[in-house]
N, C-alpha and C positions, 0 to 999 in steps of 0.2 A: 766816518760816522754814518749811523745807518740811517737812513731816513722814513720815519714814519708817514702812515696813509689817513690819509683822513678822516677814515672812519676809526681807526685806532686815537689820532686825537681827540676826535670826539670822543669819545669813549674815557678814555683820561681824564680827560675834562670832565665829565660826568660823574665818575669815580672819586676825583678831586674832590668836586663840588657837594657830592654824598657826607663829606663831614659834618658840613651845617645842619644835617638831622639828627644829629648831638644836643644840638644848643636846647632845644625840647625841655631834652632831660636834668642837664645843667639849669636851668629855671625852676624844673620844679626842686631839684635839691634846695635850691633856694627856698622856695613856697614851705620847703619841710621843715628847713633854719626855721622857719617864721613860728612854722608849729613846736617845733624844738623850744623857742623862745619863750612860745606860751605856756609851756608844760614848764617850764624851768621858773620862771614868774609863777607861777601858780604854786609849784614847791617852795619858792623862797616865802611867798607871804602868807604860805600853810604854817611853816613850821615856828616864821619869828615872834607869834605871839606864845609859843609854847616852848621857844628856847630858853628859858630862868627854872622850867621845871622840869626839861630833859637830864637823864642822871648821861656819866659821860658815855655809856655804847648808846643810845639813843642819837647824842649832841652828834656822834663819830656818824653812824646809819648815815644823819640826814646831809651832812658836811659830803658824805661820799657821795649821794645819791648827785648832788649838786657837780660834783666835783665830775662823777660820769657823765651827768647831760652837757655838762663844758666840753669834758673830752668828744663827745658824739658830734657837737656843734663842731668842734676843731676839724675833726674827721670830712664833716660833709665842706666845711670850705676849702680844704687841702685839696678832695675830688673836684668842685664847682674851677678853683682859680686854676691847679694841676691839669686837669685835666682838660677845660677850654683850650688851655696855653697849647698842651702839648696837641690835642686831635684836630682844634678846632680853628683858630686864629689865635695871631702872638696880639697881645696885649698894650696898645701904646699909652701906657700910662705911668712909664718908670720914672720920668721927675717928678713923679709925686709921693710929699714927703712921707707919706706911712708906707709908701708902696713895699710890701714885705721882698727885703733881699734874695731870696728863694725861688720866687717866680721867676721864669723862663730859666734857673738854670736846674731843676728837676726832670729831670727824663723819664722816660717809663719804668726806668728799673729803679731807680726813685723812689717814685710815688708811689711803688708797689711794696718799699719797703715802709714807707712812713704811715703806709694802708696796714700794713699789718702789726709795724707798731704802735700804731691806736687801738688798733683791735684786740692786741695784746692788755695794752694797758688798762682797754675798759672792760675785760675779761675777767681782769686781775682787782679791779677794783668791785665785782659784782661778786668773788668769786670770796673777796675780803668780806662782804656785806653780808654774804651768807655764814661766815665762818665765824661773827659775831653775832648770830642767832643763834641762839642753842635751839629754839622749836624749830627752825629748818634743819638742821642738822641733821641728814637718813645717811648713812654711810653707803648705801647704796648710790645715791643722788650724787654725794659726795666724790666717792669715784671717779663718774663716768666726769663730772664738772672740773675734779683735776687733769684726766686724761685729757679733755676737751682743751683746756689751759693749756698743759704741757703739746700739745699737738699744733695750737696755734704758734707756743711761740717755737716749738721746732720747726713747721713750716717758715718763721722765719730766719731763724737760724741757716736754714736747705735756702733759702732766695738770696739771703745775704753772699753765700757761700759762690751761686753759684751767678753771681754778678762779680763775685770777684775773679771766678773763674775764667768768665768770660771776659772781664778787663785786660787779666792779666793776659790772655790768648790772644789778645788784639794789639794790644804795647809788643808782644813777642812778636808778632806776623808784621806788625809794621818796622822792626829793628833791622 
């Protein structure tokens, strides 16, 4: 075993300790949830006094609008819990009883996939939003907001593929 110099441990050390300038930014996702929360309050108690006289692509609009800001909210605590766990410090809070079964065993290939399945999903539901307006409707806009769609979710289709790629290459080298 080789033995490292001191100034190399330090250094380590340092490098180590450089994670904690994460945590920053894991707070403000949080501060955003907060803003997220209030945008989403403020849409629910716009629309329920006028839900008896929305016709149904109206009741649908507002049901999705909702349904995207939940997804967006999911999205940044996936990043805030995912990503603490994995860059920052492991979490001791597993006997507790909501504690979501998912944390700490999400890795980065992971989280990159459940990152771009939200992304997908709230793509897919903006992309629905538009496709029951007919006055948005520009088949140019159109287009490029499919291609965008289809791009997302091919990119993760290529991430999927190529975690499995790399699994399988590691189960092979270790046999």
């Amino acid at each position: 075993m080789r033995k490292s110099s001191p100034v190399e441990l330090a250094l380590e050390a340092f490098l180590f300790a450089s994670r904690w300038l994460m945590a920053p930014f894991y707070i403000g996702l949080v501060v955003a949830l907060l803003a997220l929360l209030g945008i989403f309050a403020e849409e629910l108690v716009s629309g329920i006094p006028h839900l008896m006289s929305f016709d149904e692509t109206a009741a649908i609009l507002w049901l999705l609008k909702l349904i995207d800001l939940s997804l967006v909210g999911n999205l940044i605590v996936t990043v805030v819990l995912a990503g603490y766990e994995n860059f920052v410090s492991k979490m001791e809070v597993a006997d507790h009883p909501d504690w979501p079964a998912w944390i700490g065993k999400v890795d980065f290939g992971g989280m990159k996939l459940k990152l771009i399945a939200s992304i997908a999903a709230i793509s897919a539901i903006h992309l629905l939003g538009i496709f029951m307006t007919p006055e948005k409707l520009d088949s140019s806009k159109m287009g490029w907001l499919i291609a965008i769609q289809l791009t997302i979710v091919g990119s993760g289709v290529m991430l999927a593929v190529m975690d499995y790629i790399e699994e399988r290459g590691r189960a092979l080298h270790h046999d």
